[in-house]
C-alpha positions in Angstrom: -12.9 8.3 -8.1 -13.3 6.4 -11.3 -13.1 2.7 -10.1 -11.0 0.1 -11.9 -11.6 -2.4 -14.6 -9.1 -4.7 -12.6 -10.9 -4.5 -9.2 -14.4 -4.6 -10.9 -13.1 -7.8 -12.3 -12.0 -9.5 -9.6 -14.9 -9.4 -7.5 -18.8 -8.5 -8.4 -19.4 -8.0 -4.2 -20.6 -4.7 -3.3 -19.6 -4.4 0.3 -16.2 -5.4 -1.3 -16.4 -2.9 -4.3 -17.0 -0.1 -1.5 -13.9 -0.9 0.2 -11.8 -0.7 -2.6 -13.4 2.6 -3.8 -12.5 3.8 0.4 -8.8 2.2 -0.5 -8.2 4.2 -3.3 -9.7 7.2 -1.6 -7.1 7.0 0.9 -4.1 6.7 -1.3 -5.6 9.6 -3.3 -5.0 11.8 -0.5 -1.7 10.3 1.1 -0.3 10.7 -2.2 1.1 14.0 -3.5 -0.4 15.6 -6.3 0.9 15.2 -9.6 1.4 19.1 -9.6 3.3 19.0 -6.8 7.0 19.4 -7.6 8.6 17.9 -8.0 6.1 16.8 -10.7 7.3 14.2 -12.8 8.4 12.2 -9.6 5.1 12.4 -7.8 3.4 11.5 -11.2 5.2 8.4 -11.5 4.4 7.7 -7.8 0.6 7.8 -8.5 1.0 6.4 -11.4 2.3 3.1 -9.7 0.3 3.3 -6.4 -3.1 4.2 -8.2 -3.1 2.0 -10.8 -6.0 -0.8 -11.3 -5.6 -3.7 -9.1 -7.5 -5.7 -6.8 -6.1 -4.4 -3.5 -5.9 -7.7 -1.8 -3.5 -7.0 0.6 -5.1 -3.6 2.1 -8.8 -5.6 2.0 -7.3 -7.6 3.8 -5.5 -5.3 6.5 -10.0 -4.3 6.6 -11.3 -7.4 7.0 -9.0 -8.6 9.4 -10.1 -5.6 12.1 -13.6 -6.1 11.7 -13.3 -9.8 11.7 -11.5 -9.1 15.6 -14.3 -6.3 16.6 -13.0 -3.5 15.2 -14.7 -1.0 13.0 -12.7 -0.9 9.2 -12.2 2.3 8.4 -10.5 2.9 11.4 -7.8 0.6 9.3 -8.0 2.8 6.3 -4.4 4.0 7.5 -2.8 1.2 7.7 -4.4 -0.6 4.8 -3.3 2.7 2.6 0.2 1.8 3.8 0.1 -1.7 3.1 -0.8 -0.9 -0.7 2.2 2.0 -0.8 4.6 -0.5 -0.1 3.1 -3.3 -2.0 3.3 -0.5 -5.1 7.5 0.3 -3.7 8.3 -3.6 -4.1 6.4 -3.7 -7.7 8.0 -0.9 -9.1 11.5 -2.1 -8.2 10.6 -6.2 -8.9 9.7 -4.8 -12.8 12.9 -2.8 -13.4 15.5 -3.9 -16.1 17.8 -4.9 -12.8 15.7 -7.5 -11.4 12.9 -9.2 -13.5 12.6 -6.7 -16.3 8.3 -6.6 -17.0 7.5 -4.2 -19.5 3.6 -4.4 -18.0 2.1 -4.8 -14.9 -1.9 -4.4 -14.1 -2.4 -4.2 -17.7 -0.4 -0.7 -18.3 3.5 -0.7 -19.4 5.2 -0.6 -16.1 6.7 2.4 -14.7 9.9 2.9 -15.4 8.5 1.8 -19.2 6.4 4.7 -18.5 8.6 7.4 -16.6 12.4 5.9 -16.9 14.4 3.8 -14.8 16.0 6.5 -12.5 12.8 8.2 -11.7 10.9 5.1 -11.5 13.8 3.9 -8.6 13.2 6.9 -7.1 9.7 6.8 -7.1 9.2 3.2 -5.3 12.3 4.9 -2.6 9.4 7.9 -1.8 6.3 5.4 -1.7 8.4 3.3 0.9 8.8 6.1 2.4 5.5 7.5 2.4 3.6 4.1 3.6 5.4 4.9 7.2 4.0 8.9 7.7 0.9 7.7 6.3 0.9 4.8 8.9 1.2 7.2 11.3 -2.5 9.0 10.6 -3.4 6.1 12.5 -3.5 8.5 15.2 -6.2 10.7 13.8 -8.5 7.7 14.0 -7.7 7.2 18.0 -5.5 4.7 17.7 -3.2 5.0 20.7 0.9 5.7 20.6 2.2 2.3 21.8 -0.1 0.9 19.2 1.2 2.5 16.0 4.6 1.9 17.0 4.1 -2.1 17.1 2.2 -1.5 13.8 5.0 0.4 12.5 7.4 -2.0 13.1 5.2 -4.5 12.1 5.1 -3.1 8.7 9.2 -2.9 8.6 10.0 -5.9 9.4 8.0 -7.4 6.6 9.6 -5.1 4.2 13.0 -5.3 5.0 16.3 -7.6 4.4 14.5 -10.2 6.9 11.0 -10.4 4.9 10.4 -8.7 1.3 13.5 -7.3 0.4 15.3 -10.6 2.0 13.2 -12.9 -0.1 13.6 -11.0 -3.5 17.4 -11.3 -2.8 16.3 -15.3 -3.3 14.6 -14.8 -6.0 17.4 -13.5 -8.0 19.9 -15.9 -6.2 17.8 -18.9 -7.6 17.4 -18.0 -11.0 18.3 -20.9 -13.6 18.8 -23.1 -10.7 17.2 -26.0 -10.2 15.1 -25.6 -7.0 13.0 -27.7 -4.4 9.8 -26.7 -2.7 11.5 -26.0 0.5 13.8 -23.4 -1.6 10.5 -21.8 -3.1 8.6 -21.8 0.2 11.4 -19.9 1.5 11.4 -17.0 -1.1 7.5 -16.7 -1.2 7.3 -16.5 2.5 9.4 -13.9 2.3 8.3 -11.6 -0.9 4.4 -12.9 -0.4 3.7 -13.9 2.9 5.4 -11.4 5.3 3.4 -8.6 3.7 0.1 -10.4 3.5 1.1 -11.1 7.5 1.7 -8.0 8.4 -1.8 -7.2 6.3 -3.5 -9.0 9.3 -1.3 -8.1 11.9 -2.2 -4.4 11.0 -5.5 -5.1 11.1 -5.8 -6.6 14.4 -3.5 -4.4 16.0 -6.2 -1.2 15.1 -8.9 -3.7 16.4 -7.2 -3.4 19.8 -6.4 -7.4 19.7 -3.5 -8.5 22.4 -0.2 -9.6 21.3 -1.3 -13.8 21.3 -3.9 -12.5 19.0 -1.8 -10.3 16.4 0.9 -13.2 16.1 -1.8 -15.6 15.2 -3.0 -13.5 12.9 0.2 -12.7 11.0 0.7 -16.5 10.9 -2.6 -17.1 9.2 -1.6 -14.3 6.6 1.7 -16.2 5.9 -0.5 -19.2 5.0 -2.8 -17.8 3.0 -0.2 -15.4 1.4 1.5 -18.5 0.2 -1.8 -20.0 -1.3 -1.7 -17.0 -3.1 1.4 -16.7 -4.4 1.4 -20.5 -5.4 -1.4 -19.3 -7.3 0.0 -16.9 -9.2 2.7 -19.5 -10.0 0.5 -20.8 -12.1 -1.4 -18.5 -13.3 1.9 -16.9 -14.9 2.2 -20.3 -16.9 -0.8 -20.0 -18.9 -3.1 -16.7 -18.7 -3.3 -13.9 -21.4 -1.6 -10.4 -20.9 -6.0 -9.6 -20.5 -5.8 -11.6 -17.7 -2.9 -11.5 -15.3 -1.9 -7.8 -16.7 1.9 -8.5 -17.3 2.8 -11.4 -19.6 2.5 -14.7 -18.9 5.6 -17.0 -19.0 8.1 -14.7 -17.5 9.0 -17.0 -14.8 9.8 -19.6 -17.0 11.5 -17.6 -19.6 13.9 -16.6 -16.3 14.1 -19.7 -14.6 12.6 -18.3 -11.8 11.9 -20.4 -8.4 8.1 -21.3 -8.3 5.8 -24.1 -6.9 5.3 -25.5 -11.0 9.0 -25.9 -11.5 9.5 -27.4 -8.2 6.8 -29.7 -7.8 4.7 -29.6 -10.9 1.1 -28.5 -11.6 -0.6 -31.2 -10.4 1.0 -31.2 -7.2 0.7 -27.3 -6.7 -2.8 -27.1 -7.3 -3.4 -29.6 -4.7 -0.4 -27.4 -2.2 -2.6 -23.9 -2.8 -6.0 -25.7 -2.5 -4.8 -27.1 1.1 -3.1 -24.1 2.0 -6.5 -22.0 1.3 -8.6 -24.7 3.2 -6.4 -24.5 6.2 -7.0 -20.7 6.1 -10.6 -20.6 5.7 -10.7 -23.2 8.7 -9.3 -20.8 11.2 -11.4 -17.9 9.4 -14.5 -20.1 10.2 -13.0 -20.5 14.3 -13.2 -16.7 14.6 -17.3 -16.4 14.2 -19.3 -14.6 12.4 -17.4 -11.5 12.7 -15.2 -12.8 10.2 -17.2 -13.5 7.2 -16.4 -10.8 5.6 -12.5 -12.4 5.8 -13.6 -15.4 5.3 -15.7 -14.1 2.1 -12.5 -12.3 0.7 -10.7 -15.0 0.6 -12.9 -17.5 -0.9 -13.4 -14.5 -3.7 -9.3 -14.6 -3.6 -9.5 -18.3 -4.4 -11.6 -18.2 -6.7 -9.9 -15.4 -9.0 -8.6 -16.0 -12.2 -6.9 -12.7 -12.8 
C-alpha cells in the first residue's frame, strides 16, 4: 500500500514508518471493499478510515505491548480497532450538526465528500466494525477472557461515559466562558479515554495483570491530554498544509480549549509537563519501552 504524505511527515523513523505501513495493512483488510454493496457506503467508510494520518493512537495500542513483553503485531487487531473508531468519532465531530469542518487530514471531509446521511451512516458501520475486528484477536492466540476485557475496554472509552460523553461537553460549552477544570473534563473524555484504552489494549494482548492494564490506561489519559492541549494550539496558528483542517475553528466556535482557558503561555507550559510526566513513567518501564518512549517524544515534537 501507497504510504501517506501525512504519516511520512510526521515521523522520518523507519521502525515507525513500518508500523504504520502494518496499520494500514490491517484496516485494508477489516474494511469492506469499495465494490462491495453496498458500494457507495463502504467507499465512504474507507475513504474516512484510510485516509492519511499519523496513526497515533493504534502506534500506540503497538508500542504499548512490546513495551510490556509482548510481541506487536499480535496487537495489530486491536490497534486496527482503535483507528476504526478513532475514524467513527471524526466523521461524526466534522458533520454540519456538531463542528461543521469542511477538511480533515488535508482532503474535504466525508460527508463534504459522500453527503451527510451516508457519511452518518458510515461512522455508525466503522463503530461497528472496530468491535468484530477486535475480535480477530483470537486468531493471534489471544485467549477468550482476554478479548472480552479488551472489548469492553474499548466501549467504555467510546461511549456516553468517555468519547461520546465528552463531545456532549464540547457542544454544551460552546460560546461559554470556560475554566481549565471545564476543558480538562471534555478532553479527558473525547482525547484521553481513547488514547487510554490505546494502552490498555496493548497491555492486555501483552498478557499484563489487571494492576498493570489500569496503570497503563492512566498513563494514556495523561499523555492523551498533552496531546490534545497540543492541538489546542496548534488550531490557533497552523496552515490548512499543516494541521489538514483549517486553523481557527475553535475560536471561530467558541469552543472549550486549554488557549481560551488559560492562555498560550500557560498551556505550553501545562502540555510540556504533562509529556514529561509521561516520558518519566515510560523511562520506569526499561528498555522494553523505548520504542513508547521514542513515539512519544516523536509525538511531542510534531508540528502537524
Amino acid at each position: 500500500m501507497k504510504r501517506t504524505r501525512h504519516s511520512r511527515a510526521f515521523t522520518r523513523d523507519g521502525a515507525l514508518i513500518a508500523r504504520v505501513r502494518a496499520i494500514d495493512h490491517a484496516l485494508d483488510r477489516a474494511l469492506p471493499a469499495a465494490s462491495a454493496p453496498p458500494r457507495r457506503l463502504h467507499a465512504a467508510m474507507r475513504y474516512a478510515a484510510l485516509s492519511p494520518g499519523k496513526r497515533v493512537r493504534p502506534l500506540l495500542v503497538l508500542a504499548s505491548c512490546e513495551a510490556l513483553g509482548g510481541a506487536w503485531r499480535r496487537a495489530l487487531p486491536a490497534a486496527a480497532a482503535l483507528e476504526l473508531v478513532h475514524a467513527f468519532s471524526l466523521v461524526h465531530d466534522d458533520l454540519p450538526a456538531l463542528d461543521d469542518d469542511d477538511f480533515r487530514r488535508g482532503r474535504p471531509t466525508a460527508h463534504r465528500r459522500y453527503g451527510e446521511a451516508v457519511a452518518l451512516l458510515a461512522g455508525d458501520a466503522l463503530l461497528a466494525l472496530a468491535f468484530e475486528t477486535l475480535a480477530g484477536l483470537g486468531r493471534e492466540g489471544v485467549g477468550a477472557v482476554r478479548i472480552a476485557e479488551a472489548q469492553r475496554v474499548l466501549a467504555h472509552a467510546s461511549g456516553s461515559r468517555e468519547l461520546v460523553g465528552g463531545q456532549v461537553l464540547d457542544l454544551e460549552a460552546e460560546g461559554r466562558r470556560v475554566r481549565a477544570v471545564d476543558v480538562r473534563a471534555i478532553h479527558a473524555r473525547k482525547t484521553g479515554a481513547l488514547i487510554g484504552a490505546a494502552l490498555a489494549l496493548g497491555a492486555l494482548v501483552a498478557g499484563a495483570n489487571a494492576r498493570r492494564v489500569r496503570a497503563m490506561e492512566q498513563l494514556g489519559r495523561g499523555l492523551g491530554l498533552a496531546f490534545q492541549i497540543q492541538d489546542d494550539l496548534m488550531n490557533r496558528s497552523a496552515t490548512l498544509r499543516q494541521l489538514g483542517k483549517r486553523a481557527g475553528t475553535d475560536a471561530a466556535l467558541g469552543k472549550a480549549t486549554y488557549p481560551a482557558a488559560l492562555g498560550e503561555p500557560r498551556s505550553r507550559r501545562a502540555a510540556a509537563a504533562a509529556f514529561q510526566r509521561a516520558r518519566g513513567t515510560i523511562a520506569r518501564l526499561g528498555r522494553r519501552a523505548d520504542p513508547l518512549g521514542r513515539l512519544v517524544q516523536t509525538i511531542e515534537a510534531r508540528t502537524r
